[in-house]
C-alpha positions as a Markdown table, in Angstrom:
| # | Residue | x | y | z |
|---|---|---|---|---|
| 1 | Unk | -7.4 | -14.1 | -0.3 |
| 2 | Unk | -6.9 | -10.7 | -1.0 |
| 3 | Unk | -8.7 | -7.7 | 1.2 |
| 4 | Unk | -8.2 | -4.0 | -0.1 |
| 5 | Unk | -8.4 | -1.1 | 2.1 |
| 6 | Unk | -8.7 | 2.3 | 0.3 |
| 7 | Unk | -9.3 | 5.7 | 1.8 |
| 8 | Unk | -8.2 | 9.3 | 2.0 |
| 9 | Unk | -5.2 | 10.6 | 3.8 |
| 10 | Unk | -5.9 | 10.1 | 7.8 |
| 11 | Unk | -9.3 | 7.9 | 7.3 |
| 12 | Unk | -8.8 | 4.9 | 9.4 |
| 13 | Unk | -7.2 | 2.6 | 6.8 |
| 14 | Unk | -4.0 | 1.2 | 9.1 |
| 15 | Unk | -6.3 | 1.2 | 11.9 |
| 16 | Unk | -9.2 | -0.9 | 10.2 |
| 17 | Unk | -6.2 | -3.0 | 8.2 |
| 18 | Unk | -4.3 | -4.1 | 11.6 |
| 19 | Unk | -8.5 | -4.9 | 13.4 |
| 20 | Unk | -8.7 | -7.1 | 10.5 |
| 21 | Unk | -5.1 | -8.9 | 10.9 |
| 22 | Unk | -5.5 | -9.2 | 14.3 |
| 23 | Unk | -9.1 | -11.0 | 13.8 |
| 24 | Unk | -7.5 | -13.7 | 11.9 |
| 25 | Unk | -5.5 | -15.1 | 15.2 |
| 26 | Unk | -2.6 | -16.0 | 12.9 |
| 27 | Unk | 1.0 | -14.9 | 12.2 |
| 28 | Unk | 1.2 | -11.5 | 10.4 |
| 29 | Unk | 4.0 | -9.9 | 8.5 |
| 30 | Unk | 3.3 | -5.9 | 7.9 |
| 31 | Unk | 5.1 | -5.2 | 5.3 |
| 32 | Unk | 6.0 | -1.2 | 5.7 |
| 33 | Unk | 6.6 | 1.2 | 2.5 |
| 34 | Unk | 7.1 | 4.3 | 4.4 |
| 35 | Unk | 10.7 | 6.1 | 4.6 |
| 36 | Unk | 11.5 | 8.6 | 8.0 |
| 37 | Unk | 12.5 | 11.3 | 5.2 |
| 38 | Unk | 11.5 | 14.2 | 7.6 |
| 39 | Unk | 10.8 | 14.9 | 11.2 |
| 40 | Unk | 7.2 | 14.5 | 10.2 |
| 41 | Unk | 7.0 | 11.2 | 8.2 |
| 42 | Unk | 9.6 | 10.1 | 11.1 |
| 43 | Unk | 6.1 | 10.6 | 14.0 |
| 44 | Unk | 4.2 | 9.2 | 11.5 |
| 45 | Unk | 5.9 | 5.9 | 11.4 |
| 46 | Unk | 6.0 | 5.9 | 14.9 |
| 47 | Unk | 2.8 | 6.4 | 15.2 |
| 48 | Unk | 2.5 | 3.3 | 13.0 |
| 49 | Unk | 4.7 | 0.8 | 15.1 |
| 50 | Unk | 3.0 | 2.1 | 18.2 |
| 51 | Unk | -0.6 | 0.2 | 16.5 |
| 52 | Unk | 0.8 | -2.8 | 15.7 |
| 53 | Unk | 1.2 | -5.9 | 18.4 |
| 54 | Unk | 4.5 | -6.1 | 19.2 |
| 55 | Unk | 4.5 | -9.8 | 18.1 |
| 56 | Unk | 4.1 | -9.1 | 14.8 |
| 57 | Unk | 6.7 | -9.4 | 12.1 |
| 58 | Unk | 7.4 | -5.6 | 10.4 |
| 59 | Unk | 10.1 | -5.7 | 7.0 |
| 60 | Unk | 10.3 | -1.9 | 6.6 |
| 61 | Unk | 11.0 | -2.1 | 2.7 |
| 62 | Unk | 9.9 | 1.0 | 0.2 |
| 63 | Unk | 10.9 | -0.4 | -3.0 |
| 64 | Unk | 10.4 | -4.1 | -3.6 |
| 65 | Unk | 7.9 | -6.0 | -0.7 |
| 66 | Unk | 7.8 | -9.4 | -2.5 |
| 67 | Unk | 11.8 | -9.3 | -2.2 |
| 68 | Unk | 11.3 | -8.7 | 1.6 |
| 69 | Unk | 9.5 | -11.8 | 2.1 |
| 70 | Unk | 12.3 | -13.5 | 1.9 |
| 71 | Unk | 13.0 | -12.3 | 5.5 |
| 72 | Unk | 9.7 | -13.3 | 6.4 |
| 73 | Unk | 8.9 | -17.4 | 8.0 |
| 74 | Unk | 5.8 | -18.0 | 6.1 |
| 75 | Unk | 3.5 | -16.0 | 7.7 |
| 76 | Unk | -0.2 | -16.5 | 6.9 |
| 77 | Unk | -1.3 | -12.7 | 6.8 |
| 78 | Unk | 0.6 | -10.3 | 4.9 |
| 79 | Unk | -0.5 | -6.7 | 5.9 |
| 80 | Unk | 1.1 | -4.4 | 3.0 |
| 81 | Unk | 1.0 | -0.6 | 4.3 |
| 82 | Unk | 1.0 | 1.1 | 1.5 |
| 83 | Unk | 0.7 | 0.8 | -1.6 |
| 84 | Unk | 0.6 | 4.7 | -2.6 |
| 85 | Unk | 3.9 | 5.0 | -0.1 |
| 86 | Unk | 5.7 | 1.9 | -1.8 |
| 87 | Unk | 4.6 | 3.4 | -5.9 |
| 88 | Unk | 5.8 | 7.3 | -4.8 |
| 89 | Unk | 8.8 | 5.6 | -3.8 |
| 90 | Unk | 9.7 | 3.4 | -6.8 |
| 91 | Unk | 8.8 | 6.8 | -8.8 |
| 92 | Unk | 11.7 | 8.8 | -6.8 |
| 93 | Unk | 13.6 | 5.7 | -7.4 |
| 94 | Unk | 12.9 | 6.4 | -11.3 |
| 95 | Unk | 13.9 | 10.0 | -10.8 |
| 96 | Unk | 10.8 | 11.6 | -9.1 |
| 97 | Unk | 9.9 | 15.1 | -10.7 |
| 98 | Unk | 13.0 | 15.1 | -12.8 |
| 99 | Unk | 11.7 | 12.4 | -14.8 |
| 100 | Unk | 9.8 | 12.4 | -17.8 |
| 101 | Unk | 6.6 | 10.7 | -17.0 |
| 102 | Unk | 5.3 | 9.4 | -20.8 |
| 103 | Unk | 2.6 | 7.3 | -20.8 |
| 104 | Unk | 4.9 | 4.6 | -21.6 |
| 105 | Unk | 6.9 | 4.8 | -19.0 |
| 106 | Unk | 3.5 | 4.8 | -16.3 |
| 107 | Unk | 2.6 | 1.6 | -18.4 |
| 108 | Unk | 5.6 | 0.3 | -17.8 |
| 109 | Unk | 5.7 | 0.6 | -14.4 |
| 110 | Unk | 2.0 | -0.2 | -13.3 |
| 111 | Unk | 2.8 | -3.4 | -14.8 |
| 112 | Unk | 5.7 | -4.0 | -12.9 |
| 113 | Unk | 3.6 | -2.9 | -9.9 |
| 114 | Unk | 1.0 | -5.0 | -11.0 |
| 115 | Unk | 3.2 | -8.3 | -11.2 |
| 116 | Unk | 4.3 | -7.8 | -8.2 |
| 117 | Unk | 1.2 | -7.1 | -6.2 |
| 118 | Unk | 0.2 | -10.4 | -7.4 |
| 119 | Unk | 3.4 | -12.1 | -6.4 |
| 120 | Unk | 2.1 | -10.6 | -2.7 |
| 121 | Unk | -1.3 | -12.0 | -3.3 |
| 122 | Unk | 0.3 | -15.4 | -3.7 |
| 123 | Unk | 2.6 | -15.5 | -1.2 |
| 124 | Unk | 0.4 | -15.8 | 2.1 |
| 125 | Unk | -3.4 | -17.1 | 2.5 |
| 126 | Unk | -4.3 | -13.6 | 3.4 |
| 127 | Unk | -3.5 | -10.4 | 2.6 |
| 128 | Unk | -4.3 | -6.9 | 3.1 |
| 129 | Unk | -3.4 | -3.9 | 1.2 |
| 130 | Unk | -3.4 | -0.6 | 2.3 |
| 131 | Unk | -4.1 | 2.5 | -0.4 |
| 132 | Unk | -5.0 | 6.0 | -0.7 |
| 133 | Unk | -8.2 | 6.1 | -3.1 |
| 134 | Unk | -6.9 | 9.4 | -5.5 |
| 135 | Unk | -10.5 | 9.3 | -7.5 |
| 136 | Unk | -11.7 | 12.0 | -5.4 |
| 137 | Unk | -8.8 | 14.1 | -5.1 |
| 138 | Unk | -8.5 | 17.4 | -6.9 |
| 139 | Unk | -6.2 | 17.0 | -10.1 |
| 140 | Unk | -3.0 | 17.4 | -9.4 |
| 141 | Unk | -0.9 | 21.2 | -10.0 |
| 142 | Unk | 2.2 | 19.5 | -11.8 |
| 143 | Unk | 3.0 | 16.3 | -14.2 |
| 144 | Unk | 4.6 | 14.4 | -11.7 |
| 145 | Unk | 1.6 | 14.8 | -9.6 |
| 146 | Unk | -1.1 | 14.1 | -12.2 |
| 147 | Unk | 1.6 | 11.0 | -13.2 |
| 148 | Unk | 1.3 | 9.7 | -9.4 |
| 149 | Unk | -2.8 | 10.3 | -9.6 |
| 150 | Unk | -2.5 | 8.1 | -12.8 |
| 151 | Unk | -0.5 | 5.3 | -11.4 |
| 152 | Unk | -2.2 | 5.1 | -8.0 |
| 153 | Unk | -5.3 | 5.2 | -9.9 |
| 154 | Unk | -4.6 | 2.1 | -12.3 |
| 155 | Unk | -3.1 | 0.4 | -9.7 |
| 156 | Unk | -6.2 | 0.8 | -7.1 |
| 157 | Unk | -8.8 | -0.6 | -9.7 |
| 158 | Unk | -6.2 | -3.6 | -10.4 |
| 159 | Unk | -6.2 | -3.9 | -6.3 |
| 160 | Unk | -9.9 | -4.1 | -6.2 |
| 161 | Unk | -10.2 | -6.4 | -9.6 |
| 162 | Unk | -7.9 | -9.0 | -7.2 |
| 163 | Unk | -9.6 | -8.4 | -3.9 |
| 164 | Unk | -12.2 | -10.6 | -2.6 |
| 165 | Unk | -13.3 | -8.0 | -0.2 |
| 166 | Unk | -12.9 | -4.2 | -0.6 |
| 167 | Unk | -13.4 | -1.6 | 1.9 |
| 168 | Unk | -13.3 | 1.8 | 1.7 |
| 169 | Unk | -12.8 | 4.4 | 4.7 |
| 170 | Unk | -14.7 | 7.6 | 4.8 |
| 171 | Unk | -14.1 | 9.7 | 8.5 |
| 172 | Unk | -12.7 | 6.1 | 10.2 |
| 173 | Unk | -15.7 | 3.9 | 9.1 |
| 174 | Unk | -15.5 | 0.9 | 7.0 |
| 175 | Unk | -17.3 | 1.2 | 4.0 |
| 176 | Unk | -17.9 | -3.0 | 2.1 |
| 177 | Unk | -18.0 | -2.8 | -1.4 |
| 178 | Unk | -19.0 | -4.7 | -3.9 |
């Protein structure tokens, strides 16, 4: 069973994601996309850890989480946090801003995201994902940013498609929908 959690940047989503691992009682496995690029990212994945049980199984892994669960002893919640963390970084992998973002190309690699979001769904009884809803964000200044929008976009409406529940976060409150 798959749960989305979308929201905007800062809105509760970890937070509400880890209330509803821990309410299952089971083993969890948080899969975490984020890289310590900068002094900032670095206190927000400490920030992170600091919310999760320390029993918990984390695979820090920005670029392929399905691989990652190969590390993983079958755990029966999978808490992916995030998806908008783990698609920026496959796009710097790609070449970032350099790259020439064709439609293509953002096919291309929604699909792959796609695939492997539902490798993930398959891989555990439950699982959570974590993502930034772009929707209501103002359109983005430059192509790689509109390209990210795009992608982020697609792949949140295939995340909800999947998900038998779906939350969103406005101002830390969990919002059912659908």
């Amino acid at each position: 069973m798959l749960i989305a959690v979308l929201g905007g940047i800062k809105s509760g989503k970890s937070r509400f994601a880890v209330s509803l691992a821990q309410a299952d009682g089971s083993a969890v496995c948080v899969i975490a996309t984020g890289l310590p690029v900068d002094a900032e990212m670095r206190q927000r994945i400490a920030s992170h850890r600091r919310s999760r049980p320390a029993g918990w199984m984390v695979l820090e892994e920005p670029l392929r989480p399905v691989a990652a669960l190969a590390r993983a002893q079958n755990p029966h919640t999978i808490l992916l946090d995030a998806v908008d963390t783990w698609l920026a970084n496959r796009m710097e992998e790609l070449g970032g801003s350099a790259a020439r973002w064709t439609a293509g190309r953002k096919i291309r690699l929604e699909r792959e995201l796609a695939t492997e979001l539902g490798d993930l769904v398959a891989a555990a009884p439950h699982v959570i994902a974590v993502s930034n809803e772009v929707g209501m964000a103002p359109v983005a200044l430059s192509p790689y940013g509109r390209a990210f929008a795009d992608l982020l976009g697609g792949l949140n409406q295939r995340l909800f498609a999947l998900a038998r529940e779906r939350y969103l976060m406005v101002a830390g409150v969990a919002l059912r929908v659908g």
